[in-house]
C-alpha positions as CSV (number, residue, x, y, z in Angstrom):
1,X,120.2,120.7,62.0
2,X,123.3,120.2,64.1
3,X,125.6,117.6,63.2
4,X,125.7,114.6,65.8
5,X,127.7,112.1,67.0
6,X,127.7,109.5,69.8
7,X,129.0,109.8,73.5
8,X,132.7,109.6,74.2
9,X,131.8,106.0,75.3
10,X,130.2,105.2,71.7
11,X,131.6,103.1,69.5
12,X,130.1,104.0,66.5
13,X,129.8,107.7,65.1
14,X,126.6,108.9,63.8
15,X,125.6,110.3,60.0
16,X,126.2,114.0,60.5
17,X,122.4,115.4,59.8
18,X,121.9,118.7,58.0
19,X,118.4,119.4,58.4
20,X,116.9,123.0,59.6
21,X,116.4,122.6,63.5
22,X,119.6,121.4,64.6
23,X,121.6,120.7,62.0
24,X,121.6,94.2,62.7
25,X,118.6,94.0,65.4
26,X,115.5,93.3,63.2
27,X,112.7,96.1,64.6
28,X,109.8,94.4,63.9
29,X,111.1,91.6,66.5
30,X,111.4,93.5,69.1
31,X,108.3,95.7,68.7
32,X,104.6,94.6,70.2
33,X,101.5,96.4,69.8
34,X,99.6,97.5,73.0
35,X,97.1,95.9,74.5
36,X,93.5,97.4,74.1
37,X,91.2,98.4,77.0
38,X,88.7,97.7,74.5
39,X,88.3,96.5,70.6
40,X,89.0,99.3,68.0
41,X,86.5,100.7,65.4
42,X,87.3,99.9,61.9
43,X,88.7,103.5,61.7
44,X,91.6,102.6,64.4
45,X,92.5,99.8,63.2
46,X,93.4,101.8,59.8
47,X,95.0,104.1,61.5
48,X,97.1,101.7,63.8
49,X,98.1,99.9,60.8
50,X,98.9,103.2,59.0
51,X,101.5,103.8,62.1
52,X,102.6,99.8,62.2
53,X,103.5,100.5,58.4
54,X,105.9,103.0,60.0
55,X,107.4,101.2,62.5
56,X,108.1,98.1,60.2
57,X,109.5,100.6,57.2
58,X,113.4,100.7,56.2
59,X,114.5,103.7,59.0
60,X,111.6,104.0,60.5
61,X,111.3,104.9,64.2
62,X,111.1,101.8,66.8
63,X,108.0,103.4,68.1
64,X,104.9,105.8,67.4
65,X,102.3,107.5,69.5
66,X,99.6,109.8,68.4
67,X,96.7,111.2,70.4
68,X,93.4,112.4,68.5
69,X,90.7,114.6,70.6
70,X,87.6,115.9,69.6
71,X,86.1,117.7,72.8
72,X,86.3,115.5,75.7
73,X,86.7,112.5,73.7
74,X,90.6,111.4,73.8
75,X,92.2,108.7,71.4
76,X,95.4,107.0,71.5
77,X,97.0,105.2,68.6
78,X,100.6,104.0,69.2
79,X,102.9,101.0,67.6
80,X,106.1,100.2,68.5
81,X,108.0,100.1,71.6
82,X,108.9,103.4,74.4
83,X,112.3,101.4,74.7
84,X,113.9,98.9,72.3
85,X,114.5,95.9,74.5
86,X,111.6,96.4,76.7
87,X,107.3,95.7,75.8
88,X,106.5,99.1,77.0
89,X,104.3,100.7,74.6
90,X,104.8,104.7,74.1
91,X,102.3,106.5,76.5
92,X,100.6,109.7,76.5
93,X,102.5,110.9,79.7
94,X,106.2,109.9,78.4
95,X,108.5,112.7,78.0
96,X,110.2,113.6,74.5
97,X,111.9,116.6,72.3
98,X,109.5,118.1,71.0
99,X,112.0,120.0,68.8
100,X,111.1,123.0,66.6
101,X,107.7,122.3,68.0
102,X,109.0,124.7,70.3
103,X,108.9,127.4,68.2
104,X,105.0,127.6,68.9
105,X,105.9,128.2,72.6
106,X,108.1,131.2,71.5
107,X,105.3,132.6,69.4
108,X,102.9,131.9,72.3
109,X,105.2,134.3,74.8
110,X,105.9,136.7,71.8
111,X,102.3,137.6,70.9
112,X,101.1,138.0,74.6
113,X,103.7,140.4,75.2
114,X,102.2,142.5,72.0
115,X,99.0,142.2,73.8
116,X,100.8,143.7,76.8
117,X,102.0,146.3,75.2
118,X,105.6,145.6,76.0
119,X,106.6,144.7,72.8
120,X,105.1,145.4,68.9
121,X,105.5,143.0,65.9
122,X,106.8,146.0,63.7
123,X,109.6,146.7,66.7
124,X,113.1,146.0,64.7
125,X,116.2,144.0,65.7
126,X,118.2,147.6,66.3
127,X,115.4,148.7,68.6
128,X,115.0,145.7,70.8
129,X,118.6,144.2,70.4
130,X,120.9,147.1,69.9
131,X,123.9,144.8,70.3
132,X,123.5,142.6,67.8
133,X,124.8,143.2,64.1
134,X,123.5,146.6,62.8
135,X,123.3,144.8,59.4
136,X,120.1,142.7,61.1
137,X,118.7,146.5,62.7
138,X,115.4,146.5,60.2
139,X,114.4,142.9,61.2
140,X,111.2,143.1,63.0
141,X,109.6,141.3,65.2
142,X,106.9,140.1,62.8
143,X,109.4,138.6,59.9
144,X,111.0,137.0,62.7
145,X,108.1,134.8,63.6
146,X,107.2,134.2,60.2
147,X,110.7,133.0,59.1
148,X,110.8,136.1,56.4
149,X,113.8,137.9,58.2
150,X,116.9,136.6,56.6
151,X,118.9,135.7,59.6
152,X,121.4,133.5,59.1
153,X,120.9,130.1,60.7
154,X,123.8,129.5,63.0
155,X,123.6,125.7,63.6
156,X,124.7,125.8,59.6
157,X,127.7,128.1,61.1
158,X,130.9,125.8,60.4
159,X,132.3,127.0,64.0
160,X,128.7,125.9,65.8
161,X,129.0,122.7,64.0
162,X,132.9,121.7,64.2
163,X,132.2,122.6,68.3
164,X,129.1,120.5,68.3
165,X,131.2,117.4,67.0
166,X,133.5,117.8,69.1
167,X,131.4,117.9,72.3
168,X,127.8,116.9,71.2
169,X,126.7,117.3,75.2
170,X,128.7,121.3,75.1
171,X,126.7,123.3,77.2
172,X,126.6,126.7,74.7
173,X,125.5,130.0,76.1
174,X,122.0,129.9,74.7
175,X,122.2,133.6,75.0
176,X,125.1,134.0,72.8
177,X,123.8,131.8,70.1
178,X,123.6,134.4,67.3
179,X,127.3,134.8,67.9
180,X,127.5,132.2,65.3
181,X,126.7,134.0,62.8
182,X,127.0,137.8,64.4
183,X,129.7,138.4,61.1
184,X,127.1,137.5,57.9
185,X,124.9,139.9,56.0
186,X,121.2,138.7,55.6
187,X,120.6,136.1,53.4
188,X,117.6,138.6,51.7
189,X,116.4,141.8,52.1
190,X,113.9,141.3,54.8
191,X,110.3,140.9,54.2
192,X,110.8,139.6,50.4
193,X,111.2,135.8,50.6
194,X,110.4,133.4,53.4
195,X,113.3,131.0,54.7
196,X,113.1,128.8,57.8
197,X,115.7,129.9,59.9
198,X,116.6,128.6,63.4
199,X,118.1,131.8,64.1
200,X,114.7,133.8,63.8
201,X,113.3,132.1,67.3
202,X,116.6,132.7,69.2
203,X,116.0,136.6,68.1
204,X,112.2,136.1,69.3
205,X,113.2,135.0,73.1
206,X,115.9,137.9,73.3
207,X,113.4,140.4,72.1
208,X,111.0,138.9,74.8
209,X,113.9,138.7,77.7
210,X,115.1,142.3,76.9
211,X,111.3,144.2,77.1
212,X,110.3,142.3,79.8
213,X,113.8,141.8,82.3
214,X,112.7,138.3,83.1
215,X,114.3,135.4,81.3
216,X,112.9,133.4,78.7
217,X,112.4,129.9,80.9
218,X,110.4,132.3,83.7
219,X,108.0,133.7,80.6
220,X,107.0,130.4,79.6
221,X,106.0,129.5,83.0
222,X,104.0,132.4,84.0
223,X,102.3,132.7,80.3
224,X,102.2,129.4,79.0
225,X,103.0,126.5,81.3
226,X,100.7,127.4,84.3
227,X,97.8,128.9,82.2
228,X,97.4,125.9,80.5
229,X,98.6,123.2,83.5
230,X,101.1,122.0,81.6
231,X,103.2,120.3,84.2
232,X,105.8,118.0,82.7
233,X,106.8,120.8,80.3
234,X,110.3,122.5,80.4
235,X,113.5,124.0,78.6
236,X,116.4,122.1,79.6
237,X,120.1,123.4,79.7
238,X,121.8,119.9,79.7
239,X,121.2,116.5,78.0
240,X,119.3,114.0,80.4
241,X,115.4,113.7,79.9
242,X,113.2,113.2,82.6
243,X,111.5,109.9,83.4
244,X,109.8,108.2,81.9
245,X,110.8,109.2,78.1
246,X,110.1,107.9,74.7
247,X,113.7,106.6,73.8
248,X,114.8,108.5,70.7
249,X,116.9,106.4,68.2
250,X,119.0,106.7,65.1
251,X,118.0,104.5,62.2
252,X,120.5,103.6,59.6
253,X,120.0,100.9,56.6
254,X,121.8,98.0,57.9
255,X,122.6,99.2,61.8
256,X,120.9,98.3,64.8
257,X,119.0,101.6,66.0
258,X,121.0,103.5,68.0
259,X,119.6,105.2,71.5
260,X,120.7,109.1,71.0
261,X,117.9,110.3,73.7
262,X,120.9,112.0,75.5
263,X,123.2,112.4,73.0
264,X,122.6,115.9,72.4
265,X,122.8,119.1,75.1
266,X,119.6,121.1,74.9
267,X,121.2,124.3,75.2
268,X,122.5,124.2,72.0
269,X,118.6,125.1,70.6
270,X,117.1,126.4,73.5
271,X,114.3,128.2,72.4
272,X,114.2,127.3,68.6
273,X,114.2,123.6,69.8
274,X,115.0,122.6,73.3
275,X,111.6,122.0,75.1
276,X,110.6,118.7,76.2
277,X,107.5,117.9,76.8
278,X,104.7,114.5,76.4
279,X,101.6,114.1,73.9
280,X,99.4,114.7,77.2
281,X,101.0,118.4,77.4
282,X,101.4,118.9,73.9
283,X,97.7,118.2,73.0
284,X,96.8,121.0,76.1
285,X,98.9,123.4,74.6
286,X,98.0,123.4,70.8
287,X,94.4,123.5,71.5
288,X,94.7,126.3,73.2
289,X,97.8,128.0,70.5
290,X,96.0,126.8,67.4
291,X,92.9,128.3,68.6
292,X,94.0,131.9,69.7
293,X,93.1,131.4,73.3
294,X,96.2,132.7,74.5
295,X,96.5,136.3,72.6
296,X,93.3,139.4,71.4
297,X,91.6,138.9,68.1
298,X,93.7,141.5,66.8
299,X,96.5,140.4,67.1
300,X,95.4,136.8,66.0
301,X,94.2,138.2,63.0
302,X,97.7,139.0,62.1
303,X,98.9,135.9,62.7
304,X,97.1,134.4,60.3
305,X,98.6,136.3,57.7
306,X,100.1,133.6,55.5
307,X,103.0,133.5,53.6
308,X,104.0,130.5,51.2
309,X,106.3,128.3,53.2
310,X,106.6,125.2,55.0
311,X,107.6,123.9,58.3
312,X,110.4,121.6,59.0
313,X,109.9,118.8,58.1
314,X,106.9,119.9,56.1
315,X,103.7,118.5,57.8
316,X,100.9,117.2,55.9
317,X,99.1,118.7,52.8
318,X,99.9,122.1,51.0
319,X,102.2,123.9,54.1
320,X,102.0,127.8,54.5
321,X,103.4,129.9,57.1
322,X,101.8,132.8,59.8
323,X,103.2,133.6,62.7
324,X,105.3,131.2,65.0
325,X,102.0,129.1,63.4
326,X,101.9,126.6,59.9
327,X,98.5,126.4,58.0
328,X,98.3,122.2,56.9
329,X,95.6,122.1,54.3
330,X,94.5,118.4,53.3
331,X,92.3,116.7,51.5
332,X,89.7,117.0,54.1
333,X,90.3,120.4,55.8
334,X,92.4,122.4,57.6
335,X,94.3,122.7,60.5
336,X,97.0,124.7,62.0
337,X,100.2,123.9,64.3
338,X,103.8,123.1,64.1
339,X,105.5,120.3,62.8
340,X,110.0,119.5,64.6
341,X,112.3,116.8,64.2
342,X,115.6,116.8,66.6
343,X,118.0,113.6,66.3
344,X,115.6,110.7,67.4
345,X,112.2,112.9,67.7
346,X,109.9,114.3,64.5
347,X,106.8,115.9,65.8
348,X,103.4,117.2,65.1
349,X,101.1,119.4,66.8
350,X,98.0,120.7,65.3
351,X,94.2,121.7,66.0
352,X,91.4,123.0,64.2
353,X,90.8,126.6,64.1
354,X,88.8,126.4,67.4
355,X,90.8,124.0,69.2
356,X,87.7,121.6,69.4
357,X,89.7,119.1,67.5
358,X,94.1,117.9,67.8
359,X,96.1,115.9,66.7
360,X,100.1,115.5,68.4
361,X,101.8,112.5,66.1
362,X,105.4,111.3,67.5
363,X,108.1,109.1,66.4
364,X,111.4,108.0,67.5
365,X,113.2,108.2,65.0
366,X,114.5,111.5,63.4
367,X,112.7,111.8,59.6
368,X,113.3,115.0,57.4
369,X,114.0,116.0,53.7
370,X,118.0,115.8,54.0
371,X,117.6,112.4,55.7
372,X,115.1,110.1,54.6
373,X,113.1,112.2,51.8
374,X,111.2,109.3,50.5
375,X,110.2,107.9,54.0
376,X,109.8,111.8,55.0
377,X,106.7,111.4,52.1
378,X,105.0,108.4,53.7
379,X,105.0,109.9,57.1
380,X,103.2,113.1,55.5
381,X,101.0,110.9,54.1
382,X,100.2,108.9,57.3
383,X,100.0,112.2,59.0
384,X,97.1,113.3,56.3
385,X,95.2,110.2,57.3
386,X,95.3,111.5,60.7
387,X,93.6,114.5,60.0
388,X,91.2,113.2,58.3
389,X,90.2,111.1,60.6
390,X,90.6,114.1,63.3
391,X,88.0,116.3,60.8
392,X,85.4,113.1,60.2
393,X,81.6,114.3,61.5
């Protein structure tokens, strides 16, 4: 996770996160709940106090939105506020980071292009990527995906994050990322151990710009974003978000929240992190990921090899990893997606196996292991609760 700090015109600096994507004002009184078109079943009510719980908890996020479908029938439970300061209530059409999240659109753009022929998941780093460190050349595409490749993770690189403090709205060369880190060995031979690395999707969207000539942004349109109508869905270069947007914040003990929606230049992640998107989108898309609509039964099948590992932050239940996909088994079932968290944003995307049923679960407030562990706990927990609802005949 990238260290972050305010705007030049900030007064306060921010506590320097160091998470794996990018490394006074009481809430509750400026929160209200949304009104209902209609009363809520027992089971929402659970659920929206489940998410109020959130809201009201020491560094929780200011507000919370989570949509639940099962076929054609669409729920949405939200708390909180889309702004501190104003009674607007998150909706399903506000834009947000959807941080690592976006690692489930690289997969999506990888995979087809196996399907296509135009690229293999056993193709390596010096086939694909001949300029890049001939210590990385056995990497393949397939370890890539499922974080078993050993990359370094450049937003850990000390030179990545001294430039990020310095200029947290820098617009990097999202090409050059891997610079970062272009002069360390891997962390393990490749293949033997899983470790999430932030590096490993960066790799993934080169790999995909260099078989196909056509760059990354152009290949989520064409194969993701117009297959699946997703039309307020997009990877940004710069910092602004487009209207309307779920303000992000920073929550400290003891500090008013802190608005750091644009703190941070998108370019800096790009495709391990930089997409923003709304729940609206983000439920289209991981019914259809989740599912396998988008790739052959082949090469599905080999993206549901598992590995043990978890996403970041973990997401609920007992985590394991397949490709550019997480497996979250719970108490009542299963379900696969992707969980993100970006300074002011965690995220999570998930679907049954046929897509029938999703879950997307948003909050605006950044929550991780490094962070807020304990709180980290009770939003996995909250999270579960989801999902069991989601699963209920």
């Amino acid at each position: 996770m990238l260290p972050t700090r305010p705007a030049p015109s900030r007064s306060r600096r921010l506590r320097l996160s160091t998470v794996a994507l990018v490394a006074g004002a009481c809430v509750a009184g400026l929160v209200s709940a949304p009104a209902q078109a209609k009363e809520p079943s027992p089971g929402e009510r659970e659920l929206r106090q489940r998410l109020w719980g959130l809201v009201r908890a020491e560094g929780g996020p200011p507000g919370a939105i989570a949509v639940l479908r099962r076929g054609d029938d669409v729920r949405v439970v939200r708390e909180g506020v889309a702004e501190l300061g104003t009674d607007r209530s998150p909706q399903p059409t506000d834009h947000m980071r959807i941080a690592s999240t976006a690692k489930a659109f690289t997969g999506a753009v990888a995979l087809q292009l196996v399907d296509r022929g135009k690229l293999r998941l056993d193709d390596t780093i010096g086939k694909r990527l001949p300029a890049l460190p001939a210590a990385w050349r056995r990497v393949t595409l397939r370890q890539l995906l499922q974080h078993t490749s050993g990359l370094p993770d450049y937003t850990t690189a000390p030179q990545f994050v001294r430039l990020l403090s310095e200029d947290p709205r820098r617009r990097f060369d999202s090409r050059r990322l891997l610079d970062f880190v272009a002069g360390e060995p891997l962390a393990f031979r490749p293949g033997s151990r899983y470790r999430y690395s932030n590096s490993d999707n960066i790799a993934v969207a080169l790999m995909a710009e260099a078989v196909t000539g056509r760059p990354y942004e152009e290949l989520l349109r064409t194969t993701v974003y117009r297959p699946l109508n997703l039309r307020d869905t997009s990877l940004p270069q710069g910092f602004r978000l487009p209207e309307p947007y779920l303000h992000g914040y920073e929550v400290a003990p003891q500090e008013p929240p802190e608005d750091v929606s644009t703190v941070l230049s998108a370019s800096g992640v790009w495709a391990s992190g930089g997409i923003v998107s709304t729940p609206k989108d983000l439920t289209s898309f991981i019914r259809a990921y989740a599912s396998g609509r988008l790739i052959s039964k082949e090469t599905r099948r080999q993206q549901l090899k598992w590995v043990a590992g978890g996403s970041e932050p973990a997401g609920p239940g007992r985590n394991a990893a397949g490709l550019a996909l997480f497996r979250y088994t719970t108490r009542c079932g299963v379900v696969y997606g992707h969980t993100g968290n970006f300074p002011g944003y965690t995220q999570l995307a998930a679907a049954t196996a046929d897509g029938s049923r999703s879950l997307t679960f948003s909050l605006t407030a950044q929550v991780n292991k490094e962070n807020k562990p304990e709180l980290l706990e009770r939003v996995r927990d909250v999270q579960e609760d989801f999902v069991c609802d989601l699963l209920k005949r």
